[in-house]
N, C-alpha and C positions, 0 to 999 in steps of 0.2 A: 313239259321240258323244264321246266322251272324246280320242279324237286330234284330231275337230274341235275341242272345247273350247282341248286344249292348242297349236292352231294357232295360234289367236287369241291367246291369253297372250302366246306367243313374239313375235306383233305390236306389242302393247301394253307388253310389258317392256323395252325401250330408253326407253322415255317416265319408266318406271317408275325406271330405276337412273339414269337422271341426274339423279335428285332423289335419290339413296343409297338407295333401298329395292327392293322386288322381289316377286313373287306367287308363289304356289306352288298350285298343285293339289289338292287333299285327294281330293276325290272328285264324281261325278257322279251322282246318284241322279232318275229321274223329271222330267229338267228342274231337278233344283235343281243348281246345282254349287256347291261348298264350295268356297272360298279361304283363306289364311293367307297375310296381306299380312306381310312381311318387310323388316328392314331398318328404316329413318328411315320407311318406311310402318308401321312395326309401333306405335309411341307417337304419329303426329302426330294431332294435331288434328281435319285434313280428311280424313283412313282414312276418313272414312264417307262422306262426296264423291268423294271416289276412286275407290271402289270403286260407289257407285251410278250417278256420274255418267258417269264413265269407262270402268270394268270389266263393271259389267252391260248398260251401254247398248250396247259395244262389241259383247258377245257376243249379246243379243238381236237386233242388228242384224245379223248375220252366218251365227248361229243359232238359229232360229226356235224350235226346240224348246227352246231354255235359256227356260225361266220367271221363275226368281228366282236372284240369288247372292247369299249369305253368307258373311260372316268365322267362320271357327270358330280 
């Protein structure tokens, strides 16, 4: 699951760096996958929009088994 996960990302990270920030992978555990949002994502504001709106919805959309993401 983890190559699919990190498919996705590679999808969603050109959206990511032209706003100066970028994700990174931590890990995949049971449908949770960890992220470390990087970059101008790393201090803004809406990191937490971002990431629920954009990054998890993206991956649950695509893959099924992703449950939950979180920023570690």
């Amino acid at each position: 699951m983890r190559e699919k996960v990190e498919a996705v990302l590679a999808q969603i990270r050109p959206s990511l760096q032209a706003d100066g920030g970028d994700v990174e992978l931590v890990d995949v555990t049971d449908g949770t996958v960890k992220v470390r949002l990087k970059g101008a994502c790393a201090g803004c504001p809406m990191s937490t929009m971002t990431l629920q709106m954009g990054i998890e919805r993206t991956l649950k959309e695509k893959i099924p088994e992703v449950k939950q993401v979180i920023a570690v």
